[in-house]
N, C-alpha and C positions, 0 to 999 in steps of 0.2 A: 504493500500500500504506500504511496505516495503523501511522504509528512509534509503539511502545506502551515505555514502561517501567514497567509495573508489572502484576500480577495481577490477578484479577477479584473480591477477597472473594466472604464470604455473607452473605447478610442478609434483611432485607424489600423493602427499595425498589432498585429497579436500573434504571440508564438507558443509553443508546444514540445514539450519535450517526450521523441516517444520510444528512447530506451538510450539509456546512459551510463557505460560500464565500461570494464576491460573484456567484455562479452559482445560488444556490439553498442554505438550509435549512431539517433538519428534523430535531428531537428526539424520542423517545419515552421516557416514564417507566411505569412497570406497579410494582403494589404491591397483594396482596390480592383478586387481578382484577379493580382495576382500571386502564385503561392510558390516557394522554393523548399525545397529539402538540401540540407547540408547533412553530406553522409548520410551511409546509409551499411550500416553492419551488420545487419542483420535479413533475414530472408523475407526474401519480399509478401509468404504467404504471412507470418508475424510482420511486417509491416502493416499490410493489409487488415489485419486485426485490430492492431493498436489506432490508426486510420478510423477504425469505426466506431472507436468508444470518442472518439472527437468528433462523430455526425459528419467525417474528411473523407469525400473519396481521391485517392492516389491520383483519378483522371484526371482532375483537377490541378494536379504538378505543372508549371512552367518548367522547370528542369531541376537538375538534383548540380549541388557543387560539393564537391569534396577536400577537404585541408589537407590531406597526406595519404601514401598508399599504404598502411597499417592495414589488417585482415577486420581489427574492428569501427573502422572510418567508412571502408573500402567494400568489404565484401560480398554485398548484396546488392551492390552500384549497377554493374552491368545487367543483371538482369531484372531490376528496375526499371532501364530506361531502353532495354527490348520489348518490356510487356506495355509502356504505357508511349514508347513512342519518343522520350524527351531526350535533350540535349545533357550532355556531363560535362561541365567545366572545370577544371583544374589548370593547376600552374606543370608549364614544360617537365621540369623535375618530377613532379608527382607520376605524369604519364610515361615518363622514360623509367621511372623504377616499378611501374606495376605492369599487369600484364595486359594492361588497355592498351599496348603496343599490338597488340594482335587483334584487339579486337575495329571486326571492317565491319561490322552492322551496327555500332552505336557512332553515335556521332557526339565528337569532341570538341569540345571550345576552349581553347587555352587561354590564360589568365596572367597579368603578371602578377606578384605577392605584393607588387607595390603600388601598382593604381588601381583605383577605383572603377566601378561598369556599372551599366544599369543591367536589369533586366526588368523590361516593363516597368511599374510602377514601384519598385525597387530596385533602391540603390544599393550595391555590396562595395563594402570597403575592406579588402584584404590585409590584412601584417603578416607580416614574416616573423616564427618564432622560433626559439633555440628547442627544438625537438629531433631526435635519432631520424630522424628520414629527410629524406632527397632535396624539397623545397615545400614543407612545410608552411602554412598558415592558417591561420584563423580569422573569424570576420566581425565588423559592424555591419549590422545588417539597418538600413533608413528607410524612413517613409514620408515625407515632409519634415517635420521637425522631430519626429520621433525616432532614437536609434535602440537598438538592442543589440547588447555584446555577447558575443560565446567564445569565451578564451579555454580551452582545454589543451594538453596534450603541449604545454609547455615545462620546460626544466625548469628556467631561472626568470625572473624578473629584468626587463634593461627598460631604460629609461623611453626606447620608442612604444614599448608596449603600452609603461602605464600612460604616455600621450595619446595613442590611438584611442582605449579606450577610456578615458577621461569622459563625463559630461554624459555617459548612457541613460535613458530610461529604468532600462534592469539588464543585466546582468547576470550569464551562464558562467558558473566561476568553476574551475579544475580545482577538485580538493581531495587528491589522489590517493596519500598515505600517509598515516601515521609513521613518524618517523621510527621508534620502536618497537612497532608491529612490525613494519618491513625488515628490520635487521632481525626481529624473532623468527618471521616466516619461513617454512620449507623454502621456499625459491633458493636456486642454484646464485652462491656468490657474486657470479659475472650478472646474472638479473636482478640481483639488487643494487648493484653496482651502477647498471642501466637507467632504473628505475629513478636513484636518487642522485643520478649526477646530474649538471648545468644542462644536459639536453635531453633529458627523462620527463621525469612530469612531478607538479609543484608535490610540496606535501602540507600538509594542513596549516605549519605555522606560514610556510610563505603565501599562503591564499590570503588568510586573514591579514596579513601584513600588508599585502598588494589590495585589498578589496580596503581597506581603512584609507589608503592611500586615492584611493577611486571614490569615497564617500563624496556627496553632493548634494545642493538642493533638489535638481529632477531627477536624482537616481529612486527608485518607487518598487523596485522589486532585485529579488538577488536569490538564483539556485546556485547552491551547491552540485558541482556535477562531476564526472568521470572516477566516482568513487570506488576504491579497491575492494573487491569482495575478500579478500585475502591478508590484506597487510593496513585493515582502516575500519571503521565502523559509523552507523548513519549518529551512531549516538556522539562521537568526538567530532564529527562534524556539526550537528548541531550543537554542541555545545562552543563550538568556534563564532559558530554565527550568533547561536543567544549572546556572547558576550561582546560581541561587535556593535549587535546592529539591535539588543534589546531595547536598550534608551532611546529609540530613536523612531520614527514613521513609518520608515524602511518595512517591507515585507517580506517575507523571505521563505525557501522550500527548500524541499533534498529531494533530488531524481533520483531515480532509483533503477539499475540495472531492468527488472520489470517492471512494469507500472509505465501507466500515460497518463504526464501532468494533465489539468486541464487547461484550457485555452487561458493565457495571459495577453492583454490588451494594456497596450499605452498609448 
């Protein structure tokens, strides 16, 4: 079940989180009709499911973009956008490391990490982040005045990220692992090694440090996301966030590897 503390606003842009883990992610944002998926990790008939507790159908996709070629960003990508028809965008690097080099039936849109594109009624602003793969990034995704951030699947903090994402609505924050869980875990030494270096993924204190540092007037909602089933728990992440962002207006949730948020609008 998906722990929520906060409401759903109204507004123009509204996003969804519909599985967020080291098992598989996939975001969807719609504004205007039009509706994006970033990543997509999982299989398109649980896509398909998660999709319907949101009253979304997938036909509906303008296209799917993906941050990096990881199996759980990545691996239910092409056969997504076989069944529904749509375009995959990624950055050079991403499609030279995955195996979308061969694929001749989906059609490609390359991206750079560093400028901005529309699509339709949506604007995507990509960054470039220190993560293990080829050419990684992550987005703000705009709708007028409205932005919404999903920063996952970073190592370190550097000072373009916290400028990119400055000034959001709400906020998909990476709150990977506990840093004592991970050095407890079965994982093999070289994967924790991975895991907690500068281009692995945050662990709880550097989220709260970096998310403190993002605090704002129009910031209005903040998940917690890409949470370890293995080396983290939803309970030390919330209590990251209760002591963040308890004094404050701020709303906030935990994604949860199963479970589909409900629709959030700013």
């Amino acid at each position: 079940m998906i722990k929520l503390y906060l409401d759903f606003g109204v507004g123009d842009l509204r996003f969804a989180i519909l599985a967020s883990g080291s098992s598989g992610n996939a975001t969807v944002f719609e504004a205007a009709g039009t509706a994006v998926l970033i990543d997509c990790g999982v299989s398109v008939r649980r896509l398909e499911k998660c999709a319907s507790e949101l009253d979304f159908s997938l036909a509906d996709l303008d296209s799917v973009l993906v941050t990096h070629e990881h199996a759980d960003h990545i691996g239910g990508v092409a056969a997504l956008a076989r069944r529904y028809g749509i375009p995959v965008y990624m950055t050079h690097g991403t499609q030279i490391a995955s195996s979308f080099r061969a694929e001749r039936d989906v059609e490609i849109r390359e991206i750079s990490a560093h400028e901005p594109f529309s699509i339709d009624a949506l604007t995507l602003r990509p960054a470039p982040v220190p993560h293990d793969a080829k050419e990684p990034c992550q987005f703000v995704v705009e709708h007028g005045e409205a932005r919404i951030g999903l920063l996952t699947d970073v190592g370190s903090e550097t000072f373009h990220i916290e400028q990119h994402f400055a000034d959001c609505d709400a906020l998909i924050l990476e709150f990977n692992h506990d840093t004592k869980m991970l050095l407890n875990s079965q994982y093999p030494y070289s994967v924790k090694q991975r895991i907690a270096g500068s281009h692995g993924h945050f662990n709880n204190q550097q989220a709260q440090t970096l998310l403190g540092k993002l605090l704002s007037k129009r910031l209005k909602y903040v998940f917690g996301a890409h949470i370890s089933e293995n080396a983290n728990s939803y309970h030390l992440v919330q209590k990251k966030l209760q002591a963040l962002l308890g004094g404050t207006d701020i709303q906030w949730g935990i994604a949860h590897q199963t479970g589909v948020t409900p629709w959030v609008t700013v």
